[in-house]
SEBA-508141 format. One record per atom (N, C-alpha, C): residue number from 1; x, y, z. Coordinates in pm, whole numbers. Example, Ala and Ser with C-alpha at 12.3 -4.5 7.8 and 13.67 -1.06 7.14 Angstrom:
# residues 2
<pt 1,<1319,-569,780>>
<pt 1,<1230,-450,780>>
<pt 1,<1320,-330,780>>
<pt 2,<1285,-225,708>>
<pt 2,<1367,-106,714>>
<pt 2,<1290,3,787>>
//
This chain:
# residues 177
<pt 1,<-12776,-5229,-6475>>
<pt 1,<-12794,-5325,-6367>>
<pt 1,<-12857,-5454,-6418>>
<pt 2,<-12934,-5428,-6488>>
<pt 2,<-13004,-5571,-6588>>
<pt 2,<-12881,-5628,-6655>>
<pt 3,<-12821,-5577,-6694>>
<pt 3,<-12727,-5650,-6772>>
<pt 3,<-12619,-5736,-6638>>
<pt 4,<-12550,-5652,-6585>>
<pt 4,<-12488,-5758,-6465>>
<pt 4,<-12610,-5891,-6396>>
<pt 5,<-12723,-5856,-6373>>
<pt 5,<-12784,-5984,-6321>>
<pt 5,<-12809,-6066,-6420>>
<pt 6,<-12769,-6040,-6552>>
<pt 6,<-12831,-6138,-6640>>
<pt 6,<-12700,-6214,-6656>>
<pt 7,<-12533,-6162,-6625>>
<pt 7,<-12443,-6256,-6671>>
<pt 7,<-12413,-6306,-6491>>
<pt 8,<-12479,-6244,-6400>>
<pt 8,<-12430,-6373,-6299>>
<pt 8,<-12540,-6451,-6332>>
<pt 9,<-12675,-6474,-6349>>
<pt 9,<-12751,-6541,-6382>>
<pt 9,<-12684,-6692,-6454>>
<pt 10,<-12641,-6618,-6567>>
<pt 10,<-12567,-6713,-6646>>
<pt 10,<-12468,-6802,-6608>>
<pt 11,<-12389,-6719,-6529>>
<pt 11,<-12267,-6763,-6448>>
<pt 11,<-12318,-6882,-6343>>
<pt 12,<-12419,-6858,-6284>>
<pt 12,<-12490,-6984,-6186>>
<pt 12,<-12551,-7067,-6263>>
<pt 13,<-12626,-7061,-6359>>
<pt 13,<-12644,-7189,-6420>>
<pt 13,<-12571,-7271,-6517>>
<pt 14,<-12423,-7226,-6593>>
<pt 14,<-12324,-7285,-6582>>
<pt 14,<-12288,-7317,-6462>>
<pt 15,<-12262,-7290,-6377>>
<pt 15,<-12191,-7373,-6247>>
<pt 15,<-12267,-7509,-6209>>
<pt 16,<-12398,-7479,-6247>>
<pt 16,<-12472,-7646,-6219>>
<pt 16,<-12455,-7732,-6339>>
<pt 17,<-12370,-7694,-6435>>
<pt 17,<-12367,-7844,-6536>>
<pt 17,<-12217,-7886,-6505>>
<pt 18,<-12216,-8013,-6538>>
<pt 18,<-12098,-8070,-6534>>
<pt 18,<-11959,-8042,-6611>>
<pt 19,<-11880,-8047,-6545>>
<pt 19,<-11786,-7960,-6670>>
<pt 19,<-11722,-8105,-6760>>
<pt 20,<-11705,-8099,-6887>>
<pt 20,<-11681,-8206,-6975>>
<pt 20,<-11556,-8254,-6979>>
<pt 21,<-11581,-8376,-6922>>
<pt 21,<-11359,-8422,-6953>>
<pt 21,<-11322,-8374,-7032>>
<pt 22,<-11152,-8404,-7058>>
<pt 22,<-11090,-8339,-7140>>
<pt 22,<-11092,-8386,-7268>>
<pt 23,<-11084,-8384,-7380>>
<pt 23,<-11055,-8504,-7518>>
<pt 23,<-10998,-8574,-7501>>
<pt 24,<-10968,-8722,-7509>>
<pt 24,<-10835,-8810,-7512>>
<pt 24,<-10766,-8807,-7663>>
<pt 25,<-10651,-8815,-7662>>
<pt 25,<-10590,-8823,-7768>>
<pt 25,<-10455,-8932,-7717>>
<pt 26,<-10481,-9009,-7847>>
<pt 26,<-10417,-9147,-7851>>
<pt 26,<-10268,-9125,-7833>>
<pt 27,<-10216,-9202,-7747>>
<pt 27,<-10079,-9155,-7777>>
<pt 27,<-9967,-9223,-7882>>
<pt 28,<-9877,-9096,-7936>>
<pt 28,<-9874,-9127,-8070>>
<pt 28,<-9696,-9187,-8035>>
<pt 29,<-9681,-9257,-8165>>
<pt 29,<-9543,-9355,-8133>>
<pt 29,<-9417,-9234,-8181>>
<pt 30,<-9338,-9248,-8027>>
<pt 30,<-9177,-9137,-8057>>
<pt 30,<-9148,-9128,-8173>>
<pt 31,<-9134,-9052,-8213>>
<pt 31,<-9063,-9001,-8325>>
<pt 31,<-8888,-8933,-8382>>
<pt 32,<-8836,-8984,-8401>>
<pt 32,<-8702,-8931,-8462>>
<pt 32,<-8690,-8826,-8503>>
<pt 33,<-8651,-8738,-8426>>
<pt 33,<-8602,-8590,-8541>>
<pt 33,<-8537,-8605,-8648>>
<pt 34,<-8598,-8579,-8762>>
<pt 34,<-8529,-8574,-8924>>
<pt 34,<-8407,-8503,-8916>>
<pt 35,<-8327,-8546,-8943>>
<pt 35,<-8187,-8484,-8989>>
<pt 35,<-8233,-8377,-9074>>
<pt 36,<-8138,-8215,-9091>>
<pt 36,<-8146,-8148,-9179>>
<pt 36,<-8047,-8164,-9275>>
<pt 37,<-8126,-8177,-9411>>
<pt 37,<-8103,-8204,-9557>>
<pt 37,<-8012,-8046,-9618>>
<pt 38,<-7875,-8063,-9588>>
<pt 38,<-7799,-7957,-9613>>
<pt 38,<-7754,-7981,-9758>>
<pt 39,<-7816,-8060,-9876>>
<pt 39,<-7817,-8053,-10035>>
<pt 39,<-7726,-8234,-9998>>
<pt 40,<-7658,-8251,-10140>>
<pt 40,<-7542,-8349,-10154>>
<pt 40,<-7460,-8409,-10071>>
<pt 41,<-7448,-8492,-10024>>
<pt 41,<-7345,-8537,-9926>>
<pt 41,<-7205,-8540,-9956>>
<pt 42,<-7134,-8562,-9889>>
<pt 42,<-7005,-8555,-9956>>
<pt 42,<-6984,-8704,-9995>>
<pt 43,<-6880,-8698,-10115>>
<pt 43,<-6858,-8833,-10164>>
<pt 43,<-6782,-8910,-10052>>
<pt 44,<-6797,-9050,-10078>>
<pt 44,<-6739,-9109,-9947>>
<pt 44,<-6585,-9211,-10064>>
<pt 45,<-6488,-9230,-9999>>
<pt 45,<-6360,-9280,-10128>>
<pt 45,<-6416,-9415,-10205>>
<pt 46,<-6479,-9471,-10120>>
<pt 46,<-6550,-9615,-10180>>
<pt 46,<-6672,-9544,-10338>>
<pt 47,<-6654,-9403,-10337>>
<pt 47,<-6718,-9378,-10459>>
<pt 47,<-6677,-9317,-10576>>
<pt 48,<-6526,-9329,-10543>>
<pt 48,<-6472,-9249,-10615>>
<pt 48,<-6335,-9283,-10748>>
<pt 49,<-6384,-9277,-10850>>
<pt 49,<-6311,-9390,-10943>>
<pt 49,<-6198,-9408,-10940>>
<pt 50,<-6137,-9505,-11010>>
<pt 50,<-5993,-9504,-11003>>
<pt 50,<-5972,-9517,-11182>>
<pt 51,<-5830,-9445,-11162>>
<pt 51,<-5791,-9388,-11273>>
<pt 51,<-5653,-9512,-11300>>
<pt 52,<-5673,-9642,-11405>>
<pt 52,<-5563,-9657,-11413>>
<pt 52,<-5439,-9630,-11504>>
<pt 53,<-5314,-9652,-11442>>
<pt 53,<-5172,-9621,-11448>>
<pt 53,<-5210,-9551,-11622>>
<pt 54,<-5176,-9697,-11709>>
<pt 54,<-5190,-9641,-11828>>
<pt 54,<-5231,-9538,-11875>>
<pt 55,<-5331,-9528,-11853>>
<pt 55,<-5427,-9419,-11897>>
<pt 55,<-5410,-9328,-11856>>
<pt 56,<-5352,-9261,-11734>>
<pt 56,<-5294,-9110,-11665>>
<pt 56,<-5169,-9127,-11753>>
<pt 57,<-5108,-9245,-11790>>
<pt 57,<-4965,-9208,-11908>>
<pt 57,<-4996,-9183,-12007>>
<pt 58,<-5101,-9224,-12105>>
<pt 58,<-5146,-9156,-12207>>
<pt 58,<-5223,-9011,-12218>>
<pt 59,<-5297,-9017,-12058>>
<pt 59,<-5372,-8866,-12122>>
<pt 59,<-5204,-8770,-12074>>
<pt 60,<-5129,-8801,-11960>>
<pt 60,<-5042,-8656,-11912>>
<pt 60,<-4925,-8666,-11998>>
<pt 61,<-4896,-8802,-12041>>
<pt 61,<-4732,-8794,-12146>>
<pt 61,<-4701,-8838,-12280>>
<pt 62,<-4859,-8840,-12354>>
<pt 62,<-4812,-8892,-12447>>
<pt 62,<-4881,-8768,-12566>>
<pt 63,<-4755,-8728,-12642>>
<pt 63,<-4801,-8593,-12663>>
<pt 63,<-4880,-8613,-12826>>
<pt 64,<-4987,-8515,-12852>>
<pt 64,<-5044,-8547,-12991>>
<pt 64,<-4985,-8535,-13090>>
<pt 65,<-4915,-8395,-13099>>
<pt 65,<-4856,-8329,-13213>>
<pt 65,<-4728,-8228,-13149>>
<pt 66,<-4606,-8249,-13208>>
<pt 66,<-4479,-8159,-13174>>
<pt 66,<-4454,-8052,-13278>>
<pt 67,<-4435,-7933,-13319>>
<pt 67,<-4389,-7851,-13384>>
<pt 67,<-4250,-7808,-13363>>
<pt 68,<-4205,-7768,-13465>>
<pt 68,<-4082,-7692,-13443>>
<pt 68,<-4097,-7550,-13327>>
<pt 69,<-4212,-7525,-13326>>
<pt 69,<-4198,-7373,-13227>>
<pt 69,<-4198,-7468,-13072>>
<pt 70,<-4262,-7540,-13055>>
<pt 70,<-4308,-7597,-12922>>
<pt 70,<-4176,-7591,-12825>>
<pt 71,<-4178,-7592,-12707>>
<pt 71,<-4107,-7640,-12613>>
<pt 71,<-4099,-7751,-12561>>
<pt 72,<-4014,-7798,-12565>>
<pt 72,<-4018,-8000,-12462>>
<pt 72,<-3975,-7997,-12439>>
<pt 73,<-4035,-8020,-12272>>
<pt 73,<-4010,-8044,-12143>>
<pt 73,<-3980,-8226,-12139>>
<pt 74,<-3834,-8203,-12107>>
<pt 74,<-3817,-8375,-12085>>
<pt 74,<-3870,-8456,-11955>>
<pt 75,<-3895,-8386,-11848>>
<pt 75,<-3883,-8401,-11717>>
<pt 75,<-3997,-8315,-11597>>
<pt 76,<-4069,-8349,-11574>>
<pt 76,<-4139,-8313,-11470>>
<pt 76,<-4144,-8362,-11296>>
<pt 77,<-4083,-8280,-11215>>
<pt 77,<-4115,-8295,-11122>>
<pt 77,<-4239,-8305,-11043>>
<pt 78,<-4277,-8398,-10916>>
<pt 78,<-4376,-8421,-10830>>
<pt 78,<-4323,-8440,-10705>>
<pt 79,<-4419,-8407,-10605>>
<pt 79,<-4386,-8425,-10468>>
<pt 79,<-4469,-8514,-10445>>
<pt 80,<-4435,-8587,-10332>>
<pt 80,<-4507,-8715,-10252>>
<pt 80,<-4603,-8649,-10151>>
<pt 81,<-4581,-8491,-10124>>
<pt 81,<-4644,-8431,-10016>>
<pt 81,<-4775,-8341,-10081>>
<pt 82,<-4906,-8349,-10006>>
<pt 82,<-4995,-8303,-10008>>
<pt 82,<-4990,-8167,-10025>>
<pt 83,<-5016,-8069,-10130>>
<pt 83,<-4992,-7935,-10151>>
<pt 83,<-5115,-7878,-10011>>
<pt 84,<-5236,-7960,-9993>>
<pt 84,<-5298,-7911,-9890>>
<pt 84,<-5232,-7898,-9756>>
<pt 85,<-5211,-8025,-9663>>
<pt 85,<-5222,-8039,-9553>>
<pt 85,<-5019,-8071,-9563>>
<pt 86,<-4971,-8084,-9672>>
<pt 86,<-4809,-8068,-9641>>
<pt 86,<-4757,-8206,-9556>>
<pt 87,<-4880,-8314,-9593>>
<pt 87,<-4834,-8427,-9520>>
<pt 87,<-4826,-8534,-9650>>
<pt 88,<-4746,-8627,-9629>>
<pt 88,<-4761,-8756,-9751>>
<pt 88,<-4848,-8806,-9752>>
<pt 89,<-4874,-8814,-9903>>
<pt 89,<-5025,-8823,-9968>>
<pt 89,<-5025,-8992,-9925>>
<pt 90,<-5169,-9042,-9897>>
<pt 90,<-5203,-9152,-9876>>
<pt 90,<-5287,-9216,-10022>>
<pt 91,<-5365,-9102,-10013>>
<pt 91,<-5455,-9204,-10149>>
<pt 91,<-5434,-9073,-10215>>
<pt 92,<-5387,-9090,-10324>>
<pt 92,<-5345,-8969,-10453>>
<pt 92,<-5496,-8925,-10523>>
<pt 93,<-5532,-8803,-10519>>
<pt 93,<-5664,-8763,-10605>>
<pt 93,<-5665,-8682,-10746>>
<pt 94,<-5711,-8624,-10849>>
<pt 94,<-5732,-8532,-10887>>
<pt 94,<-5844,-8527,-10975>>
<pt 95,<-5843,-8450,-11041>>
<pt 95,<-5968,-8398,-11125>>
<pt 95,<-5975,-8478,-11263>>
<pt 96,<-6015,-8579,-11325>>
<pt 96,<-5999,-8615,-11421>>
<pt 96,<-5958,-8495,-11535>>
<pt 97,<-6031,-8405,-11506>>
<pt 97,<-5983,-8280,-11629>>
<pt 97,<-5899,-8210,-11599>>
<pt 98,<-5773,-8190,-11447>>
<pt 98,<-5632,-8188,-11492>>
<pt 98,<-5545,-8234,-11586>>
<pt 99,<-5458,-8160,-11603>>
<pt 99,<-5323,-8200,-11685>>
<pt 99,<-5156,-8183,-11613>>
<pt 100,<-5164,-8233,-11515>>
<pt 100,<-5084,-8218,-11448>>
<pt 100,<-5052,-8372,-11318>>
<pt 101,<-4925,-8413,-11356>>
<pt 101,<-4902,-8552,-11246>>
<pt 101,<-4919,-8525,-11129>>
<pt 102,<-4900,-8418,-11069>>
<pt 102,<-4896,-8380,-10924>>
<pt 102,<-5036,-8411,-10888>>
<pt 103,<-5064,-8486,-10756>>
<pt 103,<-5180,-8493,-10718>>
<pt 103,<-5219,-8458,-10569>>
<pt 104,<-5335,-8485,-10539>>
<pt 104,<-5331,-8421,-10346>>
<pt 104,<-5395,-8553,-10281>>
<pt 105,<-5408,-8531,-10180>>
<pt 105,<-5453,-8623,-10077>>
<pt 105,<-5587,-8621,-10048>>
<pt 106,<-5684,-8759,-10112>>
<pt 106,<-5813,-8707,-10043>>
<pt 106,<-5860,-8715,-9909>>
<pt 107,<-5777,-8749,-9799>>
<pt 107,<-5805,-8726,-9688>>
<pt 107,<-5810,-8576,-9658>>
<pt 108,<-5745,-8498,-9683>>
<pt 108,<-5668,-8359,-9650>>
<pt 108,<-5813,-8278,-9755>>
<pt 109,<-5846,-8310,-9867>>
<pt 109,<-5897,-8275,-9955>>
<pt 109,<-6077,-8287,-9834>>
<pt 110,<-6080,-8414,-9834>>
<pt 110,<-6214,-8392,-9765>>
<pt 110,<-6258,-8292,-9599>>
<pt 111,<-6109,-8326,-9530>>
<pt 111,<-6162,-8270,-9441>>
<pt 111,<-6144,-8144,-9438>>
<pt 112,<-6110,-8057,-9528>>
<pt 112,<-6086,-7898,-9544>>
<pt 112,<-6261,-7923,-9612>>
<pt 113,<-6288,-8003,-9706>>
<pt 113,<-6475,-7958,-9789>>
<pt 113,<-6567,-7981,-9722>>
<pt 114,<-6533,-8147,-9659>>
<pt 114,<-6653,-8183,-9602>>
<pt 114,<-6748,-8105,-9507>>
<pt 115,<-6695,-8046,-9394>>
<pt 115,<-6785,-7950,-9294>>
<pt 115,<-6829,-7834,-9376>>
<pt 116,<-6785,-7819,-9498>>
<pt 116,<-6855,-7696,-9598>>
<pt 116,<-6907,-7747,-9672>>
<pt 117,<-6939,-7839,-9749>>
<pt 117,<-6959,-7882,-9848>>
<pt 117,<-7084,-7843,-9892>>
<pt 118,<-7184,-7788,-9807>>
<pt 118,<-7333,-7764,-9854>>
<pt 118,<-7325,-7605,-9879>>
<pt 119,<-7215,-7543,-9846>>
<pt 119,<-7196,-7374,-9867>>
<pt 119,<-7070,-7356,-9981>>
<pt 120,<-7001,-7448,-10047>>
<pt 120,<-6900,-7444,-10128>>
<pt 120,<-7013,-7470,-10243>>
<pt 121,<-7011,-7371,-10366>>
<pt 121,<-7065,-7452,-10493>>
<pt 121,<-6949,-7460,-10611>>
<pt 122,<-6813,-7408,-10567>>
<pt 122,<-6728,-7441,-10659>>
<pt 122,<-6647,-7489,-10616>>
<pt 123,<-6595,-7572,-10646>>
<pt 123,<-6434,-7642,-10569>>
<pt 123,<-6303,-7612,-10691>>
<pt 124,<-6169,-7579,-10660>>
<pt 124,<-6113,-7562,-10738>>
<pt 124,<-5966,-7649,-10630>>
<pt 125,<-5887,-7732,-10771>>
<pt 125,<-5755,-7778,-10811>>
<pt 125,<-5679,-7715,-10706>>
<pt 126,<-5669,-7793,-10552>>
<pt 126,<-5478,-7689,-10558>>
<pt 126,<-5393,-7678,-10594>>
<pt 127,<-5340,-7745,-10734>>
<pt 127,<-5275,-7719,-10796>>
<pt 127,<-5256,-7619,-10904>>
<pt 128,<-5377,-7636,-10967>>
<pt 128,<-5389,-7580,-11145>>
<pt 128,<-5481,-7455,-11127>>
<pt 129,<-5606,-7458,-10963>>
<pt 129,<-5721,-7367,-10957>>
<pt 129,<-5789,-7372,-11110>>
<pt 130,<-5784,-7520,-11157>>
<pt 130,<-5944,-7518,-11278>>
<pt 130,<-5992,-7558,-11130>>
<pt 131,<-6154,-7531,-11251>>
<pt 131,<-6296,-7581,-11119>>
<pt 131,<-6232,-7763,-11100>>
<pt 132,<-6285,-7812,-11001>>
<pt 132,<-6243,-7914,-10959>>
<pt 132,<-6378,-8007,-10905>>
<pt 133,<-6455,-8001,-10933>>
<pt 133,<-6594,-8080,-10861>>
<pt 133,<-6574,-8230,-10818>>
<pt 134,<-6572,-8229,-10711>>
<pt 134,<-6611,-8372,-10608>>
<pt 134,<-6639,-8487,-10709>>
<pt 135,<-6730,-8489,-10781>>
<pt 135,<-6770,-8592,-10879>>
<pt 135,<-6708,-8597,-10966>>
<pt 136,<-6598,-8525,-11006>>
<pt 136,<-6477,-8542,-11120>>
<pt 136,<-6353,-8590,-11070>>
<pt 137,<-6370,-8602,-10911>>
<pt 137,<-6219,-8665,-10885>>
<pt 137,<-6209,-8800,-10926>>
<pt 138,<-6093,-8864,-10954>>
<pt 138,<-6036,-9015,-10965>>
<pt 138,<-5881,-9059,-10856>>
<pt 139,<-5919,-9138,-10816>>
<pt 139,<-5774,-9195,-10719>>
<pt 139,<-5652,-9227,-10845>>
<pt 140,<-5552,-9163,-10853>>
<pt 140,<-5441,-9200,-10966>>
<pt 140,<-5375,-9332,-10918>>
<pt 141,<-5397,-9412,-10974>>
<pt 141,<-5313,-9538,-10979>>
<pt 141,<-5210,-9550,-11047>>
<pt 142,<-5163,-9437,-11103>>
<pt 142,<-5015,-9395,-11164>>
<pt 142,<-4970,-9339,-11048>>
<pt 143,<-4979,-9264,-10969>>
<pt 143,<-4936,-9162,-10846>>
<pt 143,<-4893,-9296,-10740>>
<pt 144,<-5017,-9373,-10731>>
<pt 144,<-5048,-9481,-10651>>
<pt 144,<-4884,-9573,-10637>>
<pt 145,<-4832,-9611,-10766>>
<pt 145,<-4738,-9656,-10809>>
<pt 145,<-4600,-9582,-10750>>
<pt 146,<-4629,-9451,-10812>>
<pt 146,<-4498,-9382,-10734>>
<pt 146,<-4479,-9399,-10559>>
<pt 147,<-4582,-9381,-10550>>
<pt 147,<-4585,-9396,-10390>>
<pt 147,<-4571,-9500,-10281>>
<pt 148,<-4559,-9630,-10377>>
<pt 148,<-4536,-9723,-10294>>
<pt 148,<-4373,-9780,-10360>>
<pt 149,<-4331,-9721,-10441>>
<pt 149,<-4223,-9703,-10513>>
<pt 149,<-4145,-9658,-10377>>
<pt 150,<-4169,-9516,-10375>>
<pt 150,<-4097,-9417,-10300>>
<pt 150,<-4083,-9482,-10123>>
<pt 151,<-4203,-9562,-10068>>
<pt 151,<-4204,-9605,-9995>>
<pt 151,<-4135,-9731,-9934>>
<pt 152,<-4133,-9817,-10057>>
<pt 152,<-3997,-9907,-10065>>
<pt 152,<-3860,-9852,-10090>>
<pt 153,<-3786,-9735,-10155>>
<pt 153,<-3705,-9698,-10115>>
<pt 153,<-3682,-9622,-10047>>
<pt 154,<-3712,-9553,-9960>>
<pt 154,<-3751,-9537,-9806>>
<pt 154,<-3726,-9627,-9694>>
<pt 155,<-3782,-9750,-9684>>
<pt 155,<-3746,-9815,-9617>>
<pt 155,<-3617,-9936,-9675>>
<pt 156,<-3586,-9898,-9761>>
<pt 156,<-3472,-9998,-9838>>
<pt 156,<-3307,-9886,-9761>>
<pt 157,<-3383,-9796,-9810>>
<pt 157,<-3253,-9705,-9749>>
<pt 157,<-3237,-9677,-9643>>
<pt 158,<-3335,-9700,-9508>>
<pt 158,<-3347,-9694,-9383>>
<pt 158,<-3357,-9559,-9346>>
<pt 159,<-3413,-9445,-9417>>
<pt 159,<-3449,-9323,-9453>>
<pt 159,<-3599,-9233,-9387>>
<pt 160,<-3620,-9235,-9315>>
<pt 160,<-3734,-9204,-9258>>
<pt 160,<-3790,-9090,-9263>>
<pt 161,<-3699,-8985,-9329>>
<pt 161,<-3704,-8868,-9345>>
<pt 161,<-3777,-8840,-9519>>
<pt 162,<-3945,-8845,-9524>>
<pt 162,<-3959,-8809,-9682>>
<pt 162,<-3995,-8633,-9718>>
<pt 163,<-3958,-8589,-9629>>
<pt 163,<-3980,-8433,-9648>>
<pt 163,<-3963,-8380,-9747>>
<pt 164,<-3820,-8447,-9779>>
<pt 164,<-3818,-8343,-9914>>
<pt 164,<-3763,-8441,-10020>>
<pt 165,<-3882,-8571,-10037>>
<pt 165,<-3874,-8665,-10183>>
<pt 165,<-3957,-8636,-10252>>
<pt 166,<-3891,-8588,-10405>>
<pt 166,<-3995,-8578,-10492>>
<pt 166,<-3928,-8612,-10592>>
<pt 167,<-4026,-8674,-10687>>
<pt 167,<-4004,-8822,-10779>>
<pt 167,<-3985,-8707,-10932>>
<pt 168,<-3885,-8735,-11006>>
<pt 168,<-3882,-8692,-11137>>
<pt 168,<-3944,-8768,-11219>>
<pt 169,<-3986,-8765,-11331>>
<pt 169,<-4081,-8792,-11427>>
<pt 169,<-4026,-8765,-11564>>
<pt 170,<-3994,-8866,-11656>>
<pt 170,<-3967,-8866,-11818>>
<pt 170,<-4068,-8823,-11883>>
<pt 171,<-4105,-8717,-11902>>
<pt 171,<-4228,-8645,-11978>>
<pt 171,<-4275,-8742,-12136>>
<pt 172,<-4167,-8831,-12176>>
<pt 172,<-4181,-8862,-12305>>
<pt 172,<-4242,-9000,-12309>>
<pt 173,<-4186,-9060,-12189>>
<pt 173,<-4266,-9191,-12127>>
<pt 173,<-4324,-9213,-12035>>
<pt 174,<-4285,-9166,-11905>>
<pt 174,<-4418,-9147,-11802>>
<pt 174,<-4335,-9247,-11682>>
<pt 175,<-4213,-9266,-11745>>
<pt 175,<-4098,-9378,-11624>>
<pt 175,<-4050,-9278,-11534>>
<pt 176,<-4036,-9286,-11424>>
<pt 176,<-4012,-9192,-11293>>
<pt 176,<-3865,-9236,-11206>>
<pt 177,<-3795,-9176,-11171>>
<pt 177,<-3681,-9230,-11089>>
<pt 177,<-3678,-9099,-11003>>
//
């Protein structure tokens, strides 16, 4: 019983002090939610080199050494169509460390990586499947050539149909018809 009169005791003479405002705290200036940092961004095309003509004719057709065992291939075929998205390539891409003229579309190319791009750590060639990394692509300005080639005869021939144009290639010079 001593013990209960001693905490209402207590209890009434807290009730006669004043109870203490609250703290003020300054108010602080809105803040922006930070974007989450999902690693590397994807490359944007304004970063991405260009490869010219010449030089895709010397590294894909100009051969080092021929043997008698070897095979030569006079002629290589290419399509104008995106092995990805199966639409005509706009800006021609590939891997600087391909060996192969055929190239893909980096439109088609980005929007299949980009929404993955922080869960992909290997990218591979649809053509060749070597590794293929984002930072090794180059825009072919040899491809570039064919394509506005193909596009003038296209509209020279009043032809609207490029489904099924694909450009042959002189393996020995790198001249296309």
């Amino acid at each position: 019983d001593k013990l209960v009169v001693q905490v209402v005791r207590a209890v009434r003479s807290a009730e006669s002090f004043p109870t203490p405002p609250p703290p003020t705290i300054p108010p602080q200036p809105a803040q922006q939610p930070r974007p989450i940092n999902y690693g590397p961004q994807p490359l944007q095309l304004n970063q991405v080199p260009r490869l010219a003509a010449d030089q895709v004719i010397q590294t894909l057709f100009t051969s080092n050494t021929v043997s008698a065992d070897d095979i030569i291939i006079d002629s290589i075929g290419v399509s104008i169509k995106c092995p990805i998205s199966l639409m005509t390539i706009k800006t021609p891409v590939r891997s600087r460390h391909c060996r192969h003229a055929q190239c893909f579309d980096w439109t088609s190319y980005q929007s299949i990586l980009a929404p993955k791009h922080h869960f992909i750590t290997e990218y591979r060639c649809p053509i060749c499947f070597k590794q293929c990394m984002v930072a090794n692509l180059v825009i072919d300005e040899y491809f570039e050539g064919i394509l506005t080639d193909v596009a003038v005869l296209v509209k020279v021939n009043g032809d609207d149909d490029d489904d099924e144009v694909s450009v042959v290639i002189d393996s020995s010079t790198g001249k296309y018809k």
